[in-house]
C-alpha positions in Angstrom: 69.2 -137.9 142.5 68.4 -134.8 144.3 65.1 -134.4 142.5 63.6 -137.2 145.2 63.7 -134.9 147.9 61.5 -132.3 146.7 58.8 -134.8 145.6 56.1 -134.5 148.3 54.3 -137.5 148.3 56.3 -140.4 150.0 54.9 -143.1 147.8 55.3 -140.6 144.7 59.3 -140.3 145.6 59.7 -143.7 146.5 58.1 -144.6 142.8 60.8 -142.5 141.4 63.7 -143.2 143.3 63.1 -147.6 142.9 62.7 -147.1 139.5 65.5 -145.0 138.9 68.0 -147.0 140.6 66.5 -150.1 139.5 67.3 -148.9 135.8 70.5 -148.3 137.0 71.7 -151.8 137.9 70.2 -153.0 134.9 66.3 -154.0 135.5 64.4 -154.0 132.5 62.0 -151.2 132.1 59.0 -153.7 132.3 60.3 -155.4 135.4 61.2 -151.6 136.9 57.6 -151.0 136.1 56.2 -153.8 137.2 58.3 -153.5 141.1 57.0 -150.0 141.3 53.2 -150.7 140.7 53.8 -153.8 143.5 55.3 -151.0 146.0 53.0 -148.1 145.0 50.2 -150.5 146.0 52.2 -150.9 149.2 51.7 -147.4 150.0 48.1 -147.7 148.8 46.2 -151.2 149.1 43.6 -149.3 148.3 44.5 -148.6 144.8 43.3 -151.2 141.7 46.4 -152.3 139.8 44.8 -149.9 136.8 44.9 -146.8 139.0 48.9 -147.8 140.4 49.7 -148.7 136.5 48.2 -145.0 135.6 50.1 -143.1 138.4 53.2 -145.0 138.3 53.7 -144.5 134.4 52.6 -140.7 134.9 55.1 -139.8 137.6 58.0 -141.9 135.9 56.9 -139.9 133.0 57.0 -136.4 134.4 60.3 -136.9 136.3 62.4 -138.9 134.6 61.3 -139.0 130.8 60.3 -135.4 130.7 62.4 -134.4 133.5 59.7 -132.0 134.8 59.6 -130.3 138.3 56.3 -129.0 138.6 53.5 -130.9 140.4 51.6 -133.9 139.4 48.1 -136.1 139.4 48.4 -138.5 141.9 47.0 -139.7 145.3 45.8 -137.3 148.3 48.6 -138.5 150.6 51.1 -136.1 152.2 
């Protein structure tokens, strides 16, 4: 998907791109979900499991529900 390389944030495009692909070879969407809050908290130990469930959701959301290409809410990393 070419989408992934205008997504700014690292952790944000590699959110998108596990969770696309994992859908793609047949993951569930829970367990899709689920792997991408484990490796969004990868990027950001920092993060509750709340915040990585809120961002996650949003930026699967935006890019590949909505299939948006505008900005969006997340973390402060480049």
């Amino acid at each position: 998907m070419a989408r992934e390389s205008l997504i700014a944030r690292r952790c944000e495009r590699a959110v998108v791109t596990a969770y696309s692909e994992l859908r793609q070879i047949g993951s569930g969407d829970m367990a899709a979900f689920q792997a991408c809050t484990a490796l969004y908290r990868i990027h950001h130990p920092e993060a509750s499991i709340g915040e990585a469930r809120r961002l996650v959701a949003e930026w699967i959301d935006h890019h590949l529900v909505r299939d948006a290409t505008g900005p969006t809410a997340g973390c402060d990393c480049g």
